[in-house]
Each structure stands twice: as structure tokens, then as C-alpha cells.
TIMAR-833368 format. One record per residue (C-alpha): x negated, y, z negated; residue in one letter; residue number from 1. Coordinates in pm, whole numbers. Last residue first. Layout:
N
X,Y,Z,A,NUM
...
//
This chain:
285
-1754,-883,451,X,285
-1637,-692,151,X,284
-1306,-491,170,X,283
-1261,-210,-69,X,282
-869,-86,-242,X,281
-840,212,-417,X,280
-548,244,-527,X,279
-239,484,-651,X,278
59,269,-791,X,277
386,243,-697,X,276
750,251,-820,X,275
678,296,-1241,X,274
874,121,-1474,X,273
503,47,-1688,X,272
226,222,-1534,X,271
-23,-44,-1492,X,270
-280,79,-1242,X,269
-277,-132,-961,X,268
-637,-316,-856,X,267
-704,-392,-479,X,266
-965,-651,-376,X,265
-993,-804,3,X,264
-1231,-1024,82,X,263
-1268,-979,444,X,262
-1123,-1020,828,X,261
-1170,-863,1201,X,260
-1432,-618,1154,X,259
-1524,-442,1440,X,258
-1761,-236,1291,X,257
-1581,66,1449,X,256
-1240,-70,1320,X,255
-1366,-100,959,X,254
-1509,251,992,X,253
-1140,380,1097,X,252
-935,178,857,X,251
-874,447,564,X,250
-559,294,421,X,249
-260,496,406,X,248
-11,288,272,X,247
13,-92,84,X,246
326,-265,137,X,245
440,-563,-144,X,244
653,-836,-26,X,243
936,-962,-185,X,242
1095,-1069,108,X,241
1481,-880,64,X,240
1418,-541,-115,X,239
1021,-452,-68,X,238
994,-647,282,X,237
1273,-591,522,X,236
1378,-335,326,X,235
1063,-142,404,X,234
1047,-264,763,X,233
1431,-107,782,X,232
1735,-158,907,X,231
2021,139,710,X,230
1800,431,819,X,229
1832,371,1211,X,228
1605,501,1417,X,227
1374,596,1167,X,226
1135,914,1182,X,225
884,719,1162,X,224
777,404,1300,X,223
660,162,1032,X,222
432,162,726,X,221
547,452,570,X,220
232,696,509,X,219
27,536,778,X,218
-314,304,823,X,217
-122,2,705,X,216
-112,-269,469,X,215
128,-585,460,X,214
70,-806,114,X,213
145,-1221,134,X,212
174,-1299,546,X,211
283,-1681,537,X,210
359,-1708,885,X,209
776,-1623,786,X,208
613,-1302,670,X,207
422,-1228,965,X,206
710,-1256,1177,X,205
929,-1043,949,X,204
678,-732,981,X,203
736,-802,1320,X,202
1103,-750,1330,X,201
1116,-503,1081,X,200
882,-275,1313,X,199
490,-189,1206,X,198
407,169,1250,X,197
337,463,1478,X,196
403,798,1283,X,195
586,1161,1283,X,194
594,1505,1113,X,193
397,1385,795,X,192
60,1418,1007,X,191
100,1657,1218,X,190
165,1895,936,X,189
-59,1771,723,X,188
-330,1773,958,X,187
-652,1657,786,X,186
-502,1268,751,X,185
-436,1264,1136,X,184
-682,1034,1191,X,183
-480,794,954,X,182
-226,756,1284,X,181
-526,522,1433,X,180
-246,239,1395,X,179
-421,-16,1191,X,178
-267,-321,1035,X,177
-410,-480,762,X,176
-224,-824,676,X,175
-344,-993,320,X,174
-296,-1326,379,X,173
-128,-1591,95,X,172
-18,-1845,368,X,171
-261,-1823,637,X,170
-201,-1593,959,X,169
-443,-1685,1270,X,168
-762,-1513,1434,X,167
-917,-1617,1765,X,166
-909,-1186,1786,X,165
-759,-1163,2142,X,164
-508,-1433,2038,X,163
-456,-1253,1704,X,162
-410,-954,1901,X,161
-184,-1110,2135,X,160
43,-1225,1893,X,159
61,-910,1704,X,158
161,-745,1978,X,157
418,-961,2103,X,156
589,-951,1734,X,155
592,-562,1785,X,154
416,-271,1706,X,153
675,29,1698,X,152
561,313,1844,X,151
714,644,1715,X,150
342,868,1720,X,149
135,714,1994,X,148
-150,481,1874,X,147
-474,523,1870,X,146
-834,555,2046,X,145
-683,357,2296,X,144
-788,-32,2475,X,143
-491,-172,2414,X,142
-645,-426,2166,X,141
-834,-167,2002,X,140
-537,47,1913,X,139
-353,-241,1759,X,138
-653,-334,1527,X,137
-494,-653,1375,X,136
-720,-677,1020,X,135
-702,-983,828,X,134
-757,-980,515,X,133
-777,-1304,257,X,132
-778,-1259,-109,X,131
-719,-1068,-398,X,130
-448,-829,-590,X,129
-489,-790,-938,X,128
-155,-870,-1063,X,127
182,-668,-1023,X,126
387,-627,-1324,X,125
266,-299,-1432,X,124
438,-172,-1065,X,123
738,-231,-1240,X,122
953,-532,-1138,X,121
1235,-479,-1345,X,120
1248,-269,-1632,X,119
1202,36,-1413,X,118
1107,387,-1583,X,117
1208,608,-1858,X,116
1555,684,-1802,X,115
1631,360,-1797,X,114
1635,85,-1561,X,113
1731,-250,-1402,X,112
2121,-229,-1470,X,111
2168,67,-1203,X,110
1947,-101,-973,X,109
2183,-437,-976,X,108
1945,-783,-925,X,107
1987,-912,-609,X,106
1622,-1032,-616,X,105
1502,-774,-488,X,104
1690,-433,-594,X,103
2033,-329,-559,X,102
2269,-51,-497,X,101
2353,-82,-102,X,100
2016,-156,-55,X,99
1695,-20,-274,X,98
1353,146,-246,X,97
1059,190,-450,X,96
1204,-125,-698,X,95
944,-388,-516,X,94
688,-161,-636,X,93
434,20,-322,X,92
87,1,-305,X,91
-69,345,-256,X,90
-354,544,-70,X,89
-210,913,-58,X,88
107,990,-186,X,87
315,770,-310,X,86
248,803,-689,X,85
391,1174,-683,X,84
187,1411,-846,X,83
-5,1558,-1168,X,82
-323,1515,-1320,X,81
-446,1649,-1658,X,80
-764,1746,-1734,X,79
-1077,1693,-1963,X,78
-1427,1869,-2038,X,77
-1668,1786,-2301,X,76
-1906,2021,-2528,X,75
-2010,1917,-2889,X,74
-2193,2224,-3043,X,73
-1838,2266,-3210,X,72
-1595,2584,-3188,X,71
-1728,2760,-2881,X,70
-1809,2428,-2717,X,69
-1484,2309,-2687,X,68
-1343,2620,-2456,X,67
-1697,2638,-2256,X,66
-1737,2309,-2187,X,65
-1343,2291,-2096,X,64
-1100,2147,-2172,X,63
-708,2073,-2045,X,62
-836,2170,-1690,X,61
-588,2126,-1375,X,60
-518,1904,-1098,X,59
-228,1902,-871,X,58
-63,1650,-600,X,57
230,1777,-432,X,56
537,1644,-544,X,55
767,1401,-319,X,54
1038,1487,-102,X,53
840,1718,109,X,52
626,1405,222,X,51
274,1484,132,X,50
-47,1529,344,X,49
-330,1546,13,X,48
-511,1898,27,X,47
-431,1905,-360,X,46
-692,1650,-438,X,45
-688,1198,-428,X,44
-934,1124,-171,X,43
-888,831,54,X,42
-943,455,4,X,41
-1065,157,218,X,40
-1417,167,86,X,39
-1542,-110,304,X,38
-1833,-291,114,X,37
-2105,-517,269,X,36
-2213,-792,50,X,35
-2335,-1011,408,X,34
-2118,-1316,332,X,33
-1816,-1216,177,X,32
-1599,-1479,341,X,31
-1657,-1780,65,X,30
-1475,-1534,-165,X,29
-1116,-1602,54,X,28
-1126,-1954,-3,X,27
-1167,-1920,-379,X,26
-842,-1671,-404,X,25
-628,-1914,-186,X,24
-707,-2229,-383,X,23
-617,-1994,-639,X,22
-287,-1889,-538,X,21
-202,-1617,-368,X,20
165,-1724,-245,X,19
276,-1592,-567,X,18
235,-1206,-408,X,17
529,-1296,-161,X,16
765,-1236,-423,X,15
673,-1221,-784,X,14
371,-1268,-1001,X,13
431,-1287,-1252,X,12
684,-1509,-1467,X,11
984,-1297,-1596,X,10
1029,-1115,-1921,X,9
1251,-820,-1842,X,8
1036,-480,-1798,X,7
1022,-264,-2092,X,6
1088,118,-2019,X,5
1041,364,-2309,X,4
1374,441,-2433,X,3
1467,806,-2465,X,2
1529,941,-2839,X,1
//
């Protein structure tokens, strides 16, 4: 009979996410100040871009009102879902991708799962995630709509946003960056074939400032196609920083407000040994 994965009894949370502490937590309520909500989230349906390596999302009827109700006067509906969990908004494991044969922490991939799942660093083992955002609108501070498919944002650009911004990094941040590249949501093909995104370099920088969770407007987080497979902003942070990376968030109205930080609140399901989780994470401000 398989084995049903069981992760190995360590100490949530882990990585960068322990950096959230509670000082950090309380701080970070004291920001919601008008109770307006940011629905950072998209639509989960079949019209979902997808990478061709992952399966396309699918929905379909188990029961139906008119199935249950012709043996009971009890009607209900259900259905069963069906798709990869990195498609549309998504946090990312620490075990979604691996170097030469391990996982963060060191720890070998090949003895940190089963054929069931992850025992090591599951996406169950990720805590409510709260606190601190701050959103670097890359676009905005070069005066475009968005930016151009391949760029890589750099250290320099970061830097001068927060500059523009009079914003800073805190130890335990959440770090939105938008691109613009989520207006391309609609055009799968456009969409999938190429993106802007965050390099290893900078994603690094905001680490070492105390950067907790990195989130981004795109489907990978940094430029895309890679230049070079084996350096990576999702190595850089999944396999050796311990940092979790948060895709395709719907930035656009929080860019037109001009909205510059908020309470952020994201909740992963717990699927034990599983490599991500579908959200829906809101900012209030």
C-alpha cells in the first residue's frame, strides 16, 4: 500500500518565514487604517495561462440537483477539481525546486519523500502568513504602463524605488513586486511565452535587508526564459534562503491607488507533501 506522506517533526516555521515574529505581526495591524481590502487573487477556471509542463486546470460535476434529487427530495450539487498547484495565484514550498539533488537545508531530495508527497517542508508546514507589505511598483517608477518582457529588476532599482517611495525593508517584510506582466493574464499565449521579473541578485538584496516572503505580478518571479538555468532567483530563495515566493498576484488596482504598503494576509491550504499551495491573498490599508 503507498505511504501517505508525513513530514519530519521540525519546529515551524522555517526559513525566512521565522523572521515574522509577533512583534512583527502587531506592528503590521496598526497599518490597516482605512479597512480597505485589496483582493490580490485571480480566478481559478479552465481559461487559467498554464505552463505546458503543468496540467491544465479542470472542473467537473460529481452531483447534481437533478442526479440527487431523483432519489431523495434532498437536492445538493458537488465537484471535483483538478490541476497543477502552480498555476494561477500560488505560494511556492521550499521542496518546488531542487539543486544538484537537494532541498533547503541540505537535506537529500531523494530521502525527503515518498511516493505520496514531501516529508520535508510540505506546503502543510507553512503558517498563516501575516504582516508587513511593501509594494515596489517598478513600472511606476519609470514612468511605463509595464515592464518589457526579459527585464531583470535590479538591486539599483529597488533602491531607487524605495528612495522614490520614502519606504525601507524591515526584517519580517512581505516584498510585492509588480511588473505590469499580470496584464497579460487574458493572453495565454503571450503570457507564458516570456516575463519581466526579479533577478537573483536583487532578490538577494532584499533578503540580506530582512525581506521575509517575495511576491510578484508573474508566473516565475524573475526574467523568463532563463539565461542560465543552473543561477536562479528561485534557487536563490526556495533552495538556499528559505524564502517562500508568491506568483501571479493581481497588483494593477493596488498600483492605481498608489498604494505603497499594507497588512498583508495569505492562508495556504494544508496539503500535506505537497509543493505549493493555491491562495488568495488581500491587502488591507
Amino acid at each position: 500500500m503507498a505511504e501517505i506522506a508525513t513530514s519530519v517533526v521540525e519546529k515551524p516555521p522555517f526559513g525566512a518565514l521565522s523572521r515574522i515574529d509577533n512583534a512583527a505581526v502587531r506592528a503590521a495591524l496598526s497599518i490597516a487604517k482605512r479597512g480597505r481590502v485589496f483582493d490580490l487573487g485571480l480566478e481559478l477556471n479552465t481559461r487559467i495561462p498554464h505552463n505546458p509542463d503543468f496540467v491544465r486546470f479542470s472542473l467537473a460535476f460529481t452531483q447534481t440537483p437533478e442526479g440527487t434529487g431523483a432519489v431523495s427530495p434532498f437536492q445538493y450539487s458537488a465537484e471535483a477539481i483538478f490541476g497543477a498547484l502552480h498555476i494561477g495565484t500560488h505560494i511556492d514550498a521550499l521542496i518546488h525546486v531542487q539543486k544538484d539533488g537537494r532541498i533547503y537545508g541540505g537535506h537529500l531530495a531523494s530521502e525527503s519523500r515518498n511516493d505520496r508527497g514531501w516529508t520535508r517542508y510540505g506546503i502543510e508546514t507553512v503558517p498563516p502568513i501575516l504582516g508587513r507589505a511593501v509594494v515596489l511598483d517598478i513600472p511606476c517608477l519609470k514612468g511605463l504602463n509595464r515592464l518589457p518582457d526579459r527585464y531583470e529588476v535590479t538591486v539599483e532599482d529597488l533602491k531607487a524605488e524605495l528612495t522614490r517611495t520614502d519606504s525601507e525593508i524591515r526584517k519580517g517584510d512581505i516584498v510585492i513586486v509588480r511588473t505590469g506582466k499580470i496584464q497579460d493574464f487574458g493572453d495565454e499565449a503571450a503570457f507564458q511565452a516570456a516575463e519581466p521579473g526579479v533577478g537573483r541578485t536583487a532578490a538577494l538584496w532584499l533578503y540580506d535587508a530582512g525581506m521575509a516572503v517575495l511576491g510578484t505580478d508573474t508566473t516565475g518571479t524573475e526574467p523568463l526564459p532563463f539565461d542560465d538555468p543552473a543561477v536562479t532567483t528561485h534557487g536563490a530563495m526556495l533552495t538556499e534562503s528559505g524564502v517562500h515566493l508568491i506568483e501571479n498576484l493581481n497588483l494593477e488596482e493596488v498600483s492605481q491607488a498608489n498604494i505603497r504598503e499594507g497588512f498583508f494576509v495569505a492562508l495556504p491550504l494544508k496539503i500535506t507533501g505537497a509543493t505549493g499551495s493555491w491562495l488568495r491573498p488581500v491587502l488591507v490599508v
